[in-house]
N, CA, C and O of each residue as an XYZ file, in Angstrom:
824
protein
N      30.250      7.671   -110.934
C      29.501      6.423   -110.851
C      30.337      5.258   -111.379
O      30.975      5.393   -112.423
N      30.348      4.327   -110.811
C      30.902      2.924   -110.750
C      30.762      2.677   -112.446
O      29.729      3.154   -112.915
N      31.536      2.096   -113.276
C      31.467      1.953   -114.373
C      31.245      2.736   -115.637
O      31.468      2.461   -116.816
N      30.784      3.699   -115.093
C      30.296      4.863   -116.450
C      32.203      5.299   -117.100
O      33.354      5.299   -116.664
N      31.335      5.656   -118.552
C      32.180      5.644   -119.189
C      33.016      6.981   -118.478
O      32.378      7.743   -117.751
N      34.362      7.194   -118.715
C      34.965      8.129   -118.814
C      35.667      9.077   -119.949
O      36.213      8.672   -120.975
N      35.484     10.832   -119.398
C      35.687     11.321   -120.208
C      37.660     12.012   -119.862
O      38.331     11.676   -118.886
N      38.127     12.976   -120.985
C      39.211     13.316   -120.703
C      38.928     14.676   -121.105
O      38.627     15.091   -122.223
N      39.098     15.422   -119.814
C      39.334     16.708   -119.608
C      40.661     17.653   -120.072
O      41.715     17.571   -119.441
N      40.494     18.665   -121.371
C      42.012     19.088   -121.781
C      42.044     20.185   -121.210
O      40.894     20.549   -121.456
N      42.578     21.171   -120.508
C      42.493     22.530   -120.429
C      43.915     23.280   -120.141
O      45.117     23.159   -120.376
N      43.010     24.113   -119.497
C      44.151     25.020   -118.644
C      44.577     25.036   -117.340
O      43.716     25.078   -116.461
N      45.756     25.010   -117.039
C      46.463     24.889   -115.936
C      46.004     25.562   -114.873
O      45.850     25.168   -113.717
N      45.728     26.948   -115.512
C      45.309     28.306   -114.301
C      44.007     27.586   -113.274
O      43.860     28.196   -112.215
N      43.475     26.898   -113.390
C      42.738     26.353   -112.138
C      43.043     24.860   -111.871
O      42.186     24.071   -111.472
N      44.590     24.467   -112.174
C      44.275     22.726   -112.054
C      44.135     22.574   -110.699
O      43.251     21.827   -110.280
N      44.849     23.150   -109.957
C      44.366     23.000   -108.194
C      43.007     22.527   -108.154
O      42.732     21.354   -107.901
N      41.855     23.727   -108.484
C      40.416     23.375   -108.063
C      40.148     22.537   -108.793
O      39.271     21.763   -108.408
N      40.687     22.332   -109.989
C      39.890     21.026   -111.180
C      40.129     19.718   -110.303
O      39.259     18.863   -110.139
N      41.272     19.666   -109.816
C      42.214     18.307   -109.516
C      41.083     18.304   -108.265
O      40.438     17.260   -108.163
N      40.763     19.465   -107.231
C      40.009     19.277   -105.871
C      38.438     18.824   -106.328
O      37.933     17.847   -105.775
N      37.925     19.340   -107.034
C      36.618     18.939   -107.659
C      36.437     17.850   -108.155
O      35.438     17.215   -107.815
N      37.200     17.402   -108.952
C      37.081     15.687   -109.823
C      37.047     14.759   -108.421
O      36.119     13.953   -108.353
N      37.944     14.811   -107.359
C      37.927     14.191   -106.397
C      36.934     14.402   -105.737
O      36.513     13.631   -104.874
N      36.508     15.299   -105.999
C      35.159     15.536   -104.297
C      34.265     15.169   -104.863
O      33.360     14.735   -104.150
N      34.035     15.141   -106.395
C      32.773     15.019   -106.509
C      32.617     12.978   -107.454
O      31.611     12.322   -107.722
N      33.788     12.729   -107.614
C      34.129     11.384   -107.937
C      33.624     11.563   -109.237
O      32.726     10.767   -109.510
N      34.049     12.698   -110.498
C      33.794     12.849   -111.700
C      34.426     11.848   -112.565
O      35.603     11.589   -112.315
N      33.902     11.287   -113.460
C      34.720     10.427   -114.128
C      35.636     10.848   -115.142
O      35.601     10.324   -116.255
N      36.241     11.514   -114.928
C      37.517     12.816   -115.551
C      38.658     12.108   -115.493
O      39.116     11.668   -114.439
N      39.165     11.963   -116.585
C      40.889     12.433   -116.335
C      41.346     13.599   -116.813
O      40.546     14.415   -117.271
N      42.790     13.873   -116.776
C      42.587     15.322   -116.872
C      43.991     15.147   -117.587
O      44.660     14.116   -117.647
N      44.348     16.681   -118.237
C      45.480     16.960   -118.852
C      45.594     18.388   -118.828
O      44.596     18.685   -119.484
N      46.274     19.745   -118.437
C      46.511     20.739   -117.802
C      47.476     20.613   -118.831
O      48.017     19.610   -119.297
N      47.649     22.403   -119.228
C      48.324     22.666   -120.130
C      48.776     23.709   -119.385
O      48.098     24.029   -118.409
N      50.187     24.560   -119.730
C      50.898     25.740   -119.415
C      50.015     26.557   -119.211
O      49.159     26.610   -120.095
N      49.878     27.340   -118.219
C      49.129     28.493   -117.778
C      49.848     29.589   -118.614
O      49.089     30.557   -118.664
N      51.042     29.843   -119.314
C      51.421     31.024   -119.887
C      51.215     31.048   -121.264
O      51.315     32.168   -121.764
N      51.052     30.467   -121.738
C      49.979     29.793   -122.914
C      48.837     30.969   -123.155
O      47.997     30.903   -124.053
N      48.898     31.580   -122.619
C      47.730     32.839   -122.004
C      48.398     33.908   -123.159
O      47.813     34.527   -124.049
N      49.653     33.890   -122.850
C      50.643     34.681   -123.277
C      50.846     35.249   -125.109
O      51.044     36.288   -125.739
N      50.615     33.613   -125.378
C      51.195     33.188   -126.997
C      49.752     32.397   -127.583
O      49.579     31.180   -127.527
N      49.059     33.102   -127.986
C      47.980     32.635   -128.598
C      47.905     31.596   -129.571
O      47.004     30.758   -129.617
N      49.092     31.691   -130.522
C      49.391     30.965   -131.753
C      49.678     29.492   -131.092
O      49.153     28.383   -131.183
N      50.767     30.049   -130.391
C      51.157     28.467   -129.257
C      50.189     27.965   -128.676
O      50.338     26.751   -128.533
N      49.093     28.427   -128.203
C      48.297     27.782   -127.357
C      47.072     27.182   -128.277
O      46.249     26.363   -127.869
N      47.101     27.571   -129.181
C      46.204     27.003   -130.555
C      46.587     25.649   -130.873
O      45.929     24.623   -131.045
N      47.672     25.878   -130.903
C      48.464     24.600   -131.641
C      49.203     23.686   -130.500
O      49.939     22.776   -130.881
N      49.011     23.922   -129.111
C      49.134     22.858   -128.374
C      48.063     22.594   -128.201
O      47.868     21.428   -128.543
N      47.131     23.103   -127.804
C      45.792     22.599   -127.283
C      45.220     21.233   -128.397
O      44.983     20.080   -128.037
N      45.086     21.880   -130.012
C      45.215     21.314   -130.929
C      45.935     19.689   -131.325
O      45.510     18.648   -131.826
N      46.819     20.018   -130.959
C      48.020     18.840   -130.715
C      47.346     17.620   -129.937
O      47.058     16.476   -130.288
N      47.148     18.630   -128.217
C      46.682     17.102   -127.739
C      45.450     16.914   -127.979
O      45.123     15.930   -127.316
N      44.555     17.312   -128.567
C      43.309     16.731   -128.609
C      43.314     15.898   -130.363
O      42.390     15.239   -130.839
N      44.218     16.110   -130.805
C      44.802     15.193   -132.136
C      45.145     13.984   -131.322
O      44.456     12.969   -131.420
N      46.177     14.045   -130.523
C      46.700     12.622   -129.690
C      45.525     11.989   -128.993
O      45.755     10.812   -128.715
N      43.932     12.563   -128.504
C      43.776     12.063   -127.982
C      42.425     11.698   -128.634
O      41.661     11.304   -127.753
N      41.745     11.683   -130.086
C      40.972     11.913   -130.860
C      39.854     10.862   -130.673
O      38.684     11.096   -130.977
N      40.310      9.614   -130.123
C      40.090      8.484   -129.906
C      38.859      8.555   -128.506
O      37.965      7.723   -128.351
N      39.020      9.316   -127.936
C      38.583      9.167   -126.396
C      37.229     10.680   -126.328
O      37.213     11.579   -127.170
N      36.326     10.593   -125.235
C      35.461     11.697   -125.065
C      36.327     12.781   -124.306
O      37.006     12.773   -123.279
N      35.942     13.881   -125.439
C      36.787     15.058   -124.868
C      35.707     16.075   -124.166
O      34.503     16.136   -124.414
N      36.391     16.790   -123.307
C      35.886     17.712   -122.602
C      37.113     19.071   -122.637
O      38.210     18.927   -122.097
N      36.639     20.604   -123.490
C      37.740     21.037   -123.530
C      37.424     22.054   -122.298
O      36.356     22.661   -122.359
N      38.325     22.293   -121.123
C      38.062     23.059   -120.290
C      38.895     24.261   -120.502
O      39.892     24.367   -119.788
N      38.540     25.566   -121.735
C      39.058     26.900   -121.631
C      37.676     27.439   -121.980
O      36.633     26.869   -122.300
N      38.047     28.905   -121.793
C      36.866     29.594   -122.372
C      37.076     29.924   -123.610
O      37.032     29.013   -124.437
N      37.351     31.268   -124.055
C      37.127     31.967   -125.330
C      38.847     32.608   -125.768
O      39.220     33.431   -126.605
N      39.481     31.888   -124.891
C      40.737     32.336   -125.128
C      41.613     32.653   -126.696
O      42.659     33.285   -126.847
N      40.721     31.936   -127.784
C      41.647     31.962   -128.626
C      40.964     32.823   -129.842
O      39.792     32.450   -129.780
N      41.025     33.478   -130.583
C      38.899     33.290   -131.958
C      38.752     32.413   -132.756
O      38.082     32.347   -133.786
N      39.622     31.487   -132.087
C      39.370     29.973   -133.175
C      38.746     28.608   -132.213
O      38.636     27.432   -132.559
N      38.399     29.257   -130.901
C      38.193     28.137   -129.987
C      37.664     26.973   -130.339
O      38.056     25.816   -130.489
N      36.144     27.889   -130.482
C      35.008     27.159   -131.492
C      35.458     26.127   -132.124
O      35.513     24.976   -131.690
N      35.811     26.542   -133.237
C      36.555     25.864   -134.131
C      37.514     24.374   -133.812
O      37.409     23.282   -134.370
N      38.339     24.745   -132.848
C      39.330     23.695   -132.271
C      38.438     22.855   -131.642
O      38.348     21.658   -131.916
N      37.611     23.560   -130.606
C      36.550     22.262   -130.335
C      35.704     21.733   -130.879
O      35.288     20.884   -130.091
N      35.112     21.689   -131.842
C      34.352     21.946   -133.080
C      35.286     19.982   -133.880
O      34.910     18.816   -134.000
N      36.512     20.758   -134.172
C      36.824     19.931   -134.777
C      37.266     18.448   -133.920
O      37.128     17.299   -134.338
N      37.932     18.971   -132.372
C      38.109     17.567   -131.680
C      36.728     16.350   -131.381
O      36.742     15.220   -130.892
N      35.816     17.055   -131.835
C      34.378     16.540   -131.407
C      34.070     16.468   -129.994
O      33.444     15.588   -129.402
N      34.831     17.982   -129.345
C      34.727     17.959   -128.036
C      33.637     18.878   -127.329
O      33.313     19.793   -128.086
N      33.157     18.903   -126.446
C      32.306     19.519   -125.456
C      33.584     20.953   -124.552
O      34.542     20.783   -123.798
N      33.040     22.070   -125.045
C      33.501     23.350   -124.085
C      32.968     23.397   -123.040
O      31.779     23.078   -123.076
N      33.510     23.774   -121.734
C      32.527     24.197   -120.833
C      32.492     25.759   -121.601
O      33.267     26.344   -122.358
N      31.019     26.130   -120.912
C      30.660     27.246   -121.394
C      30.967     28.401   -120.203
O      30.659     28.320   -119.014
N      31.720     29.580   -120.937
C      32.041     30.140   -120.542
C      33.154     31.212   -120.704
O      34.265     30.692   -120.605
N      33.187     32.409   -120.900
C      34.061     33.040   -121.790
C      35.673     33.017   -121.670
O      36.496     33.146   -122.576
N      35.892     32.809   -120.249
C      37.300     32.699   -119.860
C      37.229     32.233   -118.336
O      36.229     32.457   -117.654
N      38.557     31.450   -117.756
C      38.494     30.748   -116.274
C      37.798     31.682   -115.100
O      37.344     31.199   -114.063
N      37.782     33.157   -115.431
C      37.433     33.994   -114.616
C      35.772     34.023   -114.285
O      35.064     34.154   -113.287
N      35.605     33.839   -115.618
C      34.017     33.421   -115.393
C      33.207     32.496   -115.004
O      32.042     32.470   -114.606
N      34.174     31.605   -115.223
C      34.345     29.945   -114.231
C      33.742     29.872   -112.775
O      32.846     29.189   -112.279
N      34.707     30.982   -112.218
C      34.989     31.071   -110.820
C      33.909     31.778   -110.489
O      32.931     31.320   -109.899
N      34.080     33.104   -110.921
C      32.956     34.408   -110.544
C      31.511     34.321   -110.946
O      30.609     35.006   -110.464
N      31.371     33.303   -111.985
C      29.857     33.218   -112.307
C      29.861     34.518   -113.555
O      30.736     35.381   -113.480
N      28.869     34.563   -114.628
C      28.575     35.156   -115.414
C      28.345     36.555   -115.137
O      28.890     37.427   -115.813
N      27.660     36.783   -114.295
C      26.871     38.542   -113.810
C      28.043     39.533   -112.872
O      28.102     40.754   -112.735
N      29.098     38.188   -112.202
C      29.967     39.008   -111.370
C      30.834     39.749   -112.051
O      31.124     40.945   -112.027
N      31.360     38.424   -112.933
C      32.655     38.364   -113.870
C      32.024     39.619   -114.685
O      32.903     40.480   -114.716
N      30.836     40.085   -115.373
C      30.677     41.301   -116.133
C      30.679     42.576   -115.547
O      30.911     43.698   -115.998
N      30.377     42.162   -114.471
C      30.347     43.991   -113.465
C      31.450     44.415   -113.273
O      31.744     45.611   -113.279
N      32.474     43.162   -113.005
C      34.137     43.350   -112.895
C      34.869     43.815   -113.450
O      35.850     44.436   -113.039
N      34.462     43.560   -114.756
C      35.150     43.875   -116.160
C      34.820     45.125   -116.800
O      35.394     45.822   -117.638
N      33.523     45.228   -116.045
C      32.691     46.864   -116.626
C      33.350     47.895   -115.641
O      33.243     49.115   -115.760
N      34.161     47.136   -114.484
C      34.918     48.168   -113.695
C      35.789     48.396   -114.331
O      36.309     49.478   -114.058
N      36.447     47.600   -115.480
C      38.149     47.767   -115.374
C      39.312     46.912   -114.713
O      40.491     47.255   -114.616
N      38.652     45.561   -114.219
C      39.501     44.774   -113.512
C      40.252     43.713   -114.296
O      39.955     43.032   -115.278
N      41.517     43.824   -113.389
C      42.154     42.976   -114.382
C      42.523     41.749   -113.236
O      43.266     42.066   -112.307
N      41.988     40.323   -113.312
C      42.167     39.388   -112.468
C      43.265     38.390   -112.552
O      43.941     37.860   -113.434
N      43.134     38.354   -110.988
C      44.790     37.561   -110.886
C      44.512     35.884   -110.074
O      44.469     35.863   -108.844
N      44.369     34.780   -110.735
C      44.348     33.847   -109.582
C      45.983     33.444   -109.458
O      46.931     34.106   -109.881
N      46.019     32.084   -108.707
C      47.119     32.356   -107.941
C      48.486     31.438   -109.363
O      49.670     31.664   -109.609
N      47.722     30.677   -109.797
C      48.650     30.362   -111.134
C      49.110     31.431   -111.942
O      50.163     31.522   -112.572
N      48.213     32.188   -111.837
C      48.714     33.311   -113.023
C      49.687     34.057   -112.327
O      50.692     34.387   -112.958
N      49.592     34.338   -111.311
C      50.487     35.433   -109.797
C      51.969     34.781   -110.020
O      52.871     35.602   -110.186
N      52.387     33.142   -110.046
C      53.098     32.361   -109.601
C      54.090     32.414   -111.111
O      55.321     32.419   -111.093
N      53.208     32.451   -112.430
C      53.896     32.415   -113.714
C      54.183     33.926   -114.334
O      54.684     34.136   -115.439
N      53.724     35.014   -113.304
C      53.399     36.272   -113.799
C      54.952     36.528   -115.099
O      55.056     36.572   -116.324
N      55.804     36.628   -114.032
C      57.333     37.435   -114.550
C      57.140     36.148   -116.296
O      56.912     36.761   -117.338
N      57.193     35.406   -116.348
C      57.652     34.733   -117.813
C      56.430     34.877   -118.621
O      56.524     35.121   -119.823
N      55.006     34.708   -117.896
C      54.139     35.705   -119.352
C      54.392     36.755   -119.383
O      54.824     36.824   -120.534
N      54.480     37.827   -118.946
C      54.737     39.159   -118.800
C      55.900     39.371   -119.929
O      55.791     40.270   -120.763
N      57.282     38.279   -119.894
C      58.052     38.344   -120.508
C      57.722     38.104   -121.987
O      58.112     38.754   -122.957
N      56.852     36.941   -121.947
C      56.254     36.194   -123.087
C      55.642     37.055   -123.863
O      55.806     37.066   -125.083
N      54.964     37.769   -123.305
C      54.306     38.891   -123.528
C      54.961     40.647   -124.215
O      54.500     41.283   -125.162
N      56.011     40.967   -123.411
C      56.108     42.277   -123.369
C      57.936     42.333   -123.637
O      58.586     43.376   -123.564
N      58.412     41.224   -123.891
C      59.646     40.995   -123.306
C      60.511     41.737   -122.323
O      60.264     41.232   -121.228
N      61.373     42.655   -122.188
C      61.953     42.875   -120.939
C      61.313     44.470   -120.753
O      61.639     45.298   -119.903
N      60.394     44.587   -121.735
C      60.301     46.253   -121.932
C      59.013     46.668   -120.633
O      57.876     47.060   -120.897
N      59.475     46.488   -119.495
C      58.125     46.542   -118.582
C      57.367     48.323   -118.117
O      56.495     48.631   -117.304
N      58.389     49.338   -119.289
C      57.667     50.595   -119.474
C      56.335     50.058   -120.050
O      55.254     50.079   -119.461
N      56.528     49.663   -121.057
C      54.951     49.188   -122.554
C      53.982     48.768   -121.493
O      52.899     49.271   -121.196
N      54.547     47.836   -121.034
C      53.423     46.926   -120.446
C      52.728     47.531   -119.015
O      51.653     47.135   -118.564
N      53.548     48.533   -118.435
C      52.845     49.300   -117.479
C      52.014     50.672   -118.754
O      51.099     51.243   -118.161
N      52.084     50.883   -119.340
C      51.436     51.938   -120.208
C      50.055     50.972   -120.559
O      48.900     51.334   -120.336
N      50.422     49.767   -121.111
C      49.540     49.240   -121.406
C      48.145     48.730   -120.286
O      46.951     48.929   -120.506
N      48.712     48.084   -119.155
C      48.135     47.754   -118.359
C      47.194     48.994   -117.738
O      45.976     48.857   -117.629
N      47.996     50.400   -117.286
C      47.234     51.698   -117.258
C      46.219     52.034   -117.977
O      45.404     52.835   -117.521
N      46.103     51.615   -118.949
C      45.838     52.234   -120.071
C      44.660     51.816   -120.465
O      43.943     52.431   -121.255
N      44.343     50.550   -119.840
C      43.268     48.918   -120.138
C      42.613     49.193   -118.836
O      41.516     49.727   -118.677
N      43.533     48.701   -117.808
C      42.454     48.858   -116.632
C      43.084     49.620   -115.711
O      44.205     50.129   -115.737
N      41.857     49.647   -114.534
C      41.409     50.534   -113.484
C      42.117     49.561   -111.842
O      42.210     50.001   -110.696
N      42.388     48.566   -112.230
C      42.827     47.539   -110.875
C      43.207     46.608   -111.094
O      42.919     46.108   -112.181
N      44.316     45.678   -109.874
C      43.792     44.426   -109.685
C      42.999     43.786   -108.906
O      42.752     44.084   -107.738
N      42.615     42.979   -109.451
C      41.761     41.833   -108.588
C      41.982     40.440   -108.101
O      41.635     39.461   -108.763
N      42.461     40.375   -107.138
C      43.379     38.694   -106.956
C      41.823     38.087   -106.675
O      41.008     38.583   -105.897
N      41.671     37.154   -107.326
C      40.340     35.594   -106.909
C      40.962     35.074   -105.965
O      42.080     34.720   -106.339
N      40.719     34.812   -104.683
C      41.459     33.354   -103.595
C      40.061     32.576   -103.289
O      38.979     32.852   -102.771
N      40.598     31.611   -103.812
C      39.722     30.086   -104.010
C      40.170     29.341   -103.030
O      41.361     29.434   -102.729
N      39.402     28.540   -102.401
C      39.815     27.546   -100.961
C      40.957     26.764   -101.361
O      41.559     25.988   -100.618
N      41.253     27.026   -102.679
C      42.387     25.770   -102.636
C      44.206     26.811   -103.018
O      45.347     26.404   -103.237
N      43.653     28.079   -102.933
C      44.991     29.094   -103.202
C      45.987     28.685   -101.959
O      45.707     27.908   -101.046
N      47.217     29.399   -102.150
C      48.201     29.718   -101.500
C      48.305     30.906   -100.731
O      47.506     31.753   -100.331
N      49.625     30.701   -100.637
C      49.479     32.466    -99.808
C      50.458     33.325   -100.597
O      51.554     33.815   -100.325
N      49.582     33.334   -101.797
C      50.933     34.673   -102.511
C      50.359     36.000   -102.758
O      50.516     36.541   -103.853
N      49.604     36.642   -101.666
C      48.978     37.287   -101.768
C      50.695     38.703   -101.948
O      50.737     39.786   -102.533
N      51.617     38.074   -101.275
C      53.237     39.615   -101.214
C      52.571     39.363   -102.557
O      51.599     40.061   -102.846
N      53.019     38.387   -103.450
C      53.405     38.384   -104.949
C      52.715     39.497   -106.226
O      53.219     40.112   -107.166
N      51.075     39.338   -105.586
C      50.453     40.110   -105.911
C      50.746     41.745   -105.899
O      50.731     42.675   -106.706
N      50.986     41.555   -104.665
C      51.137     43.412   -104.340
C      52.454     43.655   -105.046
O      52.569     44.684   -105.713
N      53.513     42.751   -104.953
C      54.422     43.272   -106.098
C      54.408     43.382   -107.550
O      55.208     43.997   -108.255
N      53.349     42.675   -107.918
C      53.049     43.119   -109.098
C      51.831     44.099   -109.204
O      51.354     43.933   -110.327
N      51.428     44.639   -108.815
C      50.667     45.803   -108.297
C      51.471     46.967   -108.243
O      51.267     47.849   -109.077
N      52.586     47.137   -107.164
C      53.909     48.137   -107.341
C      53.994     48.091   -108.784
O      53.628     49.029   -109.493
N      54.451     47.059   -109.204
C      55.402     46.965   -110.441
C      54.663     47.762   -111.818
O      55.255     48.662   -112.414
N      53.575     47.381   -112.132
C      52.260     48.037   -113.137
C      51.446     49.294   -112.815
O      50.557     49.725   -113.549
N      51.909     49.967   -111.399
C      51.355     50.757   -111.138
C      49.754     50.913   -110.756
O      49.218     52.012   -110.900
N      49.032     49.815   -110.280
C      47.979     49.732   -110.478
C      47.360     49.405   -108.884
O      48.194     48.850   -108.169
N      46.038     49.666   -108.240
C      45.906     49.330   -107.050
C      45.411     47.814   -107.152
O      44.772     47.393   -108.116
N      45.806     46.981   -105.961
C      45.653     45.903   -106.004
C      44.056     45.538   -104.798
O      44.152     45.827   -103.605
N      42.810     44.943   -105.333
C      41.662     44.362   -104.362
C      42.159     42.894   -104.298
O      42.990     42.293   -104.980
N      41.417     42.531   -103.306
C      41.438     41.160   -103.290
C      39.861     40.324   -102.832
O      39.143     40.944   -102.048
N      39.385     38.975   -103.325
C      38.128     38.911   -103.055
C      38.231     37.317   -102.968
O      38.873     36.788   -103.875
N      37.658     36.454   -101.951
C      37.556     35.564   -101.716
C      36.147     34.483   -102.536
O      34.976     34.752   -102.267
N      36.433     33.512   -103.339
C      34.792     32.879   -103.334
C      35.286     31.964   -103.508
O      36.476     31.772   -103.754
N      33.916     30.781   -103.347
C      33.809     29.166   -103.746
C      33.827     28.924   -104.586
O      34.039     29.858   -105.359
N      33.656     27.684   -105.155
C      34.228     26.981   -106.020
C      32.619     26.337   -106.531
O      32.538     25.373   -107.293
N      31.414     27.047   -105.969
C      30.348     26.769   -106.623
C      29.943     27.285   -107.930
O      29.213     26.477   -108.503
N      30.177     28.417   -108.641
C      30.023     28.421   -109.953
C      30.810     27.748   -111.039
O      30.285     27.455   -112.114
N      32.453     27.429   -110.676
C      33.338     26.383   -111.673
C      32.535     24.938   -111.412
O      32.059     24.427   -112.426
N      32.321     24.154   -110.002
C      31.777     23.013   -110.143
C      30.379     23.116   -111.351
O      30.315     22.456   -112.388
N      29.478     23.997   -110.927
C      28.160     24.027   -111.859
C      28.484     24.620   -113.376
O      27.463     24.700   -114.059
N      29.578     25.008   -113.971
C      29.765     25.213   -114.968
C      30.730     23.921   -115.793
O      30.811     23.767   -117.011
N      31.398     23.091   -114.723
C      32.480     21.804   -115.576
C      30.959     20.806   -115.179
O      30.913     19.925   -116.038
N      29.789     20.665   -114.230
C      29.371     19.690   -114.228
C      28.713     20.118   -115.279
O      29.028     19.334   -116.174
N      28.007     20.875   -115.690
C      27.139     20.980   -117.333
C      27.902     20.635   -118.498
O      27.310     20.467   -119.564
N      29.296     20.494   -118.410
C      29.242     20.230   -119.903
C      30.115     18.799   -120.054
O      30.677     18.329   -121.042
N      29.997     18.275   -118.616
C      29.657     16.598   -118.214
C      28.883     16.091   -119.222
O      29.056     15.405   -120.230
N      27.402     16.975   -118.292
C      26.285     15.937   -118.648
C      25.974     16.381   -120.505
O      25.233     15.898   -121.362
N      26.802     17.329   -120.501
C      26.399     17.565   -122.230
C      27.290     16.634   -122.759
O      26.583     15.911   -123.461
N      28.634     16.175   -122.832
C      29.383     15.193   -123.394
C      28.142     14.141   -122.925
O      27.335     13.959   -123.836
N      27.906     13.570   -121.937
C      27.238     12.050   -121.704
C      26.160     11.783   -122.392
O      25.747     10.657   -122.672
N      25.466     13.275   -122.811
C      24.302     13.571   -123.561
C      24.477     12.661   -125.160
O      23.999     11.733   -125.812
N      25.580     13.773   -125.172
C      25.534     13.431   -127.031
C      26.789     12.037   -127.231
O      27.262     11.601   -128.281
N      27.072     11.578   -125.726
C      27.278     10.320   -125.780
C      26.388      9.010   -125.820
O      26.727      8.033   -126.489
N      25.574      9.036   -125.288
C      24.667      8.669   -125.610
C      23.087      8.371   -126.437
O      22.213      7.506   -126.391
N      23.376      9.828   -127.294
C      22.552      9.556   -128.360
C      23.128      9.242   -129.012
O      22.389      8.669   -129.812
N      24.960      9.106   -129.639
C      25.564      8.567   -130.382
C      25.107      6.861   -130.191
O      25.187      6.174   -131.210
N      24.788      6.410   -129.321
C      24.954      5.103   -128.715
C      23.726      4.322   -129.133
O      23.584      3.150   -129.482
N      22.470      5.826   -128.919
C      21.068      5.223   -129.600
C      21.456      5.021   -131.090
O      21.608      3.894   -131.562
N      21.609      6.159   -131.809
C      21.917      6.138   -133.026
C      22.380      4.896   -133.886
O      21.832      4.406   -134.874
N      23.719      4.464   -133.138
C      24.425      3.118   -134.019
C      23.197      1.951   -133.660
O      22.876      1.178   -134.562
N      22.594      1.862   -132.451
C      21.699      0.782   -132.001
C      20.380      1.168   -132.719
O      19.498      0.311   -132.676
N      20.174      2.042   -133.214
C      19.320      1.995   -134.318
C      17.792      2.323   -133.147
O      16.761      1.653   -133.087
N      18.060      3.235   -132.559
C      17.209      3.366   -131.591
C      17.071      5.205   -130.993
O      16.303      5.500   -130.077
């Protein structure tokens, strides 16, 4: 809407495609800031960048777009005086709450196409060159992969299957919209505008 205030969106990279396609389609008053998708990788690091920019940006309405990635999330958003979307991780974003749990109660381990594209340097980030561990590990955790393709993916579906070879693991693949991330970033819109605006009654003494 024409004039309304704007907020600044911090998150994660792993969906900036659909974030970047959504703010536009739906003319959100967002700006945005996308952080390293391998960040996934290094928890400590991703604490303390995320942290960082919402220090730089302390000034402005925040909107933090991760899920539960860190056990200090809370906390980090907590302290930026920012609004989470709700939601435990990007996967649940996409898949909606009830899918994303049946998935996980399978054993799936999900791949969108950022994560496919950065795989080899988290993996590294992760496991460093030792890719016995990390196939033991990956065996060991889950039962599959699961590539997400969202209308706004690529075509790295080879990429997938080579990392499928590579972990030993069978690779699914499953197509959906982009209707449960829109209805999960537009709720915690209207929750920033919310407690933007009772801030607003408040000082007006109203």
């Amino acid at each position: 809407m024409e004039g309304e205030a704007r907020y600044l969106l911090v998150g994660c990279g792993v969906l900036e495609k659909e974030m970047t396609y959504l703010i536009k389609k739906n003319k959100w008053p967002l700006d945005s800031i996308f952080l390293d998708a391998t960040l996934h990788a290094d928890i400590d690091k991703l604490a303390e960048t995320l942290s960082n920019v919402l220090n730089e940006h302390a000034k402005e309405d925040l909107i933090v777009f991760y899920g539960e990635c860190h056990p200090c999330m809370e906390e980090i958003t907590r302290k930026a005086n920012a609004v989470r979307v709700d939601a435990q991780n990007c996967m649940e974003m996409i898949l909606g709450r009830e899918r994303f749990r049946m998935e996980v109660e399978q054993r799936a381990f999900f791949l969108l196409e950022a994560l496919i594209l950065c795989w080899d340097d988290a993996i590294k980030m992760a496991f460093g060159e030792n890719l016995r561990i990390a196939r033991e590990i990956f065996q060991s955790e889950q039962d599959y992969f699961l590539y997400i393709k969202t209308p706004c993916s690529g075509d790295v579906m080879l990429r997938a299957e080579v990392i499928s070879r590579c972990l030993g693991l069978p690779l699914r693949s499953m197509e959906v919209s982009l209707d449960q991330l829109e209805a999960a970033v537009s709720d915690a819109i209207a929750k920033k505008r919310g407690e933007r605006n009772d801030g607003r009654r408040g000082k007006n003494g109203r």
